[in-house]
C-alpha positions in Angstrom: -18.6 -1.6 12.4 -15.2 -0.9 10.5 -15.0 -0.1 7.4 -12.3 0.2 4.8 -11.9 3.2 2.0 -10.4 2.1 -1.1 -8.7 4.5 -3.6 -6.1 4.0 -6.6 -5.3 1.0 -7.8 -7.3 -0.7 -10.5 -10.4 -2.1 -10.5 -9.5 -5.2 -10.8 -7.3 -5.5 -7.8 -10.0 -3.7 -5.8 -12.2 -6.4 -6.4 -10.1 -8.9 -5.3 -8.9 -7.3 -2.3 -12.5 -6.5 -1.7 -13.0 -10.4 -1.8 -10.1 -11.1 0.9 -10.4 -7.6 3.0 -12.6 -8.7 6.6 -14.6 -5.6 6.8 -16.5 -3.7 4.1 -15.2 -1.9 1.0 -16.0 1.7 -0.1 -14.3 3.2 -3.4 -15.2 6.5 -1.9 -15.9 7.9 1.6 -19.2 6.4 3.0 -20.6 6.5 6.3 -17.6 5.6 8.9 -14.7 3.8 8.0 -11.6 3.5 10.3 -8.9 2.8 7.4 -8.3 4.6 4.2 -6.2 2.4 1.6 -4.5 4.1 -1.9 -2.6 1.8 -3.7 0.0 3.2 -6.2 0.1 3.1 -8.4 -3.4 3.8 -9.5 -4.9 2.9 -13.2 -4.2 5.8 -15.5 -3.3 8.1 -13.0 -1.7 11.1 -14.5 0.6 11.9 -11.5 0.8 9.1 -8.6 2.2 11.6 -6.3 -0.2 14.1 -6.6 -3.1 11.4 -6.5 -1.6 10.5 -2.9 -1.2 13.6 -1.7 -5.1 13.8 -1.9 -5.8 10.5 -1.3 -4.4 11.3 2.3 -5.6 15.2 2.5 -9.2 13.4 2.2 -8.7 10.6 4.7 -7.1 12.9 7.2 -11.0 15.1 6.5 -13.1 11.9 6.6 -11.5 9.9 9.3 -12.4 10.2 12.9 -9.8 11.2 15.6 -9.3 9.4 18.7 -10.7 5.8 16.9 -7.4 4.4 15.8 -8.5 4.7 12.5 -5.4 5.0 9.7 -4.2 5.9 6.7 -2.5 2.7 4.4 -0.3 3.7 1.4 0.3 0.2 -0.3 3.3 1.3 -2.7 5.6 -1.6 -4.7 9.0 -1.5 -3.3 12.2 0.1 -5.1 13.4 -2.0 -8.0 9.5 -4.1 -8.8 8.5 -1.4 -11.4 9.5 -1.6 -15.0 10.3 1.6 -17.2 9.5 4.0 -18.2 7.4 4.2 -15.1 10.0 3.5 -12.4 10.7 7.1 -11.6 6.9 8.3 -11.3 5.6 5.4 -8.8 8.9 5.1 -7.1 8.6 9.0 -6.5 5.1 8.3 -5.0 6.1 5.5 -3.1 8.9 8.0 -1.4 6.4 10.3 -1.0 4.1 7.7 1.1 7.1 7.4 2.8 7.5 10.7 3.3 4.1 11.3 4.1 4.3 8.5 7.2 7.4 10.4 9.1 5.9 13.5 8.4 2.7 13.3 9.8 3.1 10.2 12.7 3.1 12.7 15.6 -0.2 14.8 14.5 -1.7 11.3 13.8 -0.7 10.0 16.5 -2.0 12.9 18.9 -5.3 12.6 17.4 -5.3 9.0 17.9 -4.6 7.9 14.4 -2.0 5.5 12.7 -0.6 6.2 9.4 1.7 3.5 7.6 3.4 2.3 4.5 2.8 -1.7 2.8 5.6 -2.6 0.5 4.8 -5.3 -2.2 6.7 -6.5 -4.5 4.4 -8.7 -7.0 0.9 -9.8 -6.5 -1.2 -11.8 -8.2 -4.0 -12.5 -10.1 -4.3 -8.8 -10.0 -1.1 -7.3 -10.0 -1.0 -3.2 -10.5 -0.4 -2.0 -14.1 3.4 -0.7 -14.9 4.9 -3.8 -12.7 7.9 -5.6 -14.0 6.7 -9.1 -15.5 5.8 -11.8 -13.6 8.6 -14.1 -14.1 11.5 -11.4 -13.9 10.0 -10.4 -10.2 9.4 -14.3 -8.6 13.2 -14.6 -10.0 14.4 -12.0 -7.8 12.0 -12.3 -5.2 13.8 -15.2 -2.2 10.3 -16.9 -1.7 10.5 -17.5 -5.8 6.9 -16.7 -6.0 4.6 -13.3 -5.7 2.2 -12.5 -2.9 -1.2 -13.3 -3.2 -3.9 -10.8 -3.2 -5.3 -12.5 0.1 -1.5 -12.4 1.4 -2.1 -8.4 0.9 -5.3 -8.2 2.3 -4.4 -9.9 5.4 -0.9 -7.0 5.9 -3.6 -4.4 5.4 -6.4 -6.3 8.4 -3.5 -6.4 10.1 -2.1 -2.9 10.1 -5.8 -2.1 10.6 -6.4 -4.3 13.7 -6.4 -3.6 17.4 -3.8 -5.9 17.4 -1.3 -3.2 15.1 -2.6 -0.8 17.6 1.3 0.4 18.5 2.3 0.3 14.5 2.3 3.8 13.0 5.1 5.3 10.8 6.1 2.2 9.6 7.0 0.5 6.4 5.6 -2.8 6.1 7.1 -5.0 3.4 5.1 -8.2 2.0 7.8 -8.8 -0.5 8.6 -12.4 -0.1 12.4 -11.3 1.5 12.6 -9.2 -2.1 14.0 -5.9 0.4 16.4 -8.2 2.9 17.9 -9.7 -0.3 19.4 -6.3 -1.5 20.6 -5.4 -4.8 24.2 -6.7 -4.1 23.0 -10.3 -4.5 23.5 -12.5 -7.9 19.8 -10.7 -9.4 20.7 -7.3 -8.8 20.9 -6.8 -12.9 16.9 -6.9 -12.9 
């Protein structure tokens, strides 16, 4: 049976993705799994990047080869965090980025996926250091945030047979917050 690992984030939004996600939730390795999920940014995480960087060092030890399992970074996109905090998770999210051209081809040999999901607001749990609520369904085109369950159903997919050709890609679930671009009316957020 699949399995998902589940690391950053809060607690909060790792219950309710636990709630929406179709196959079991672990917080920490446990028995098999086939996906590994870290969600930046994480709750009271000193450094996001560095929290990542072994978030993926242990799923790349703890996943098998050859299963199609995969690694999930679920990041916000450029512009959805509010400062002070806008350099450290948009550095992480770069770095998830990063991470997914870097190492699609070893992944890939061993027949494993590795990819990036993009949010731009969630709710009811949305990650700590977010712009508010309002200011992000104003710039967001669909003029309302994702769902947890909207989420949870990018990262079955990514996960499914059916994503079985996706690796070393950026998903977004942003409501069209990336095709609208900063040249639009909103760009002052």
């Amino acid at each position: 049976m699949s399995a998902y690992v589940l690391t950053g984030g809060t607690d909060a939004l790792a219950a309710e993705l636990e709630r929406h996600l179709r196959a079991p939730v672990h917080r920490e390795p446990a028995g098999p799994a086939t996906s590994w999920v870290h969600i930046v940014p994480g709750e009271g995480v000193a450094d996001e990047t560095a929290e990542l960087m072994r978030a993926a060092e242990a799923a790349d030890e703890h996943l098998p080869r050859g299963a199609g399992a995969g690694f999930i970074a679920v990041v916000p996109v450029w512009g959805a965090v509010a400062s002070p905090h806008d350099t450290e998770i948009e550095l992480a999210a770069a770095a998830a980025r990063a991470l997914a051209t870097v190492h699609v081809e070893r992944w890939s040999r061993e027949g494993r996926r590795i990819n990036v999901i993009a949010h731009a607001g969630l709710e009811p749990a949305a990650p700590p250091k977010l712009r508010p609520a309002a200011e992000l369904t104003a710039r967001t085109p669909m003029h309302r945030l994702a769902s947890v369950a909207e989420l949870a159903n990018a990262i079955d997919f990514v996960s499914s047979a059916a994503a079985s050709y996706v690796t070393g890609s950026v998903l977004p679930v942003d409501g069209g917050w990336t095709a609208y671009s900063w040249f639009h009316p909103a760009r002052d957020l």
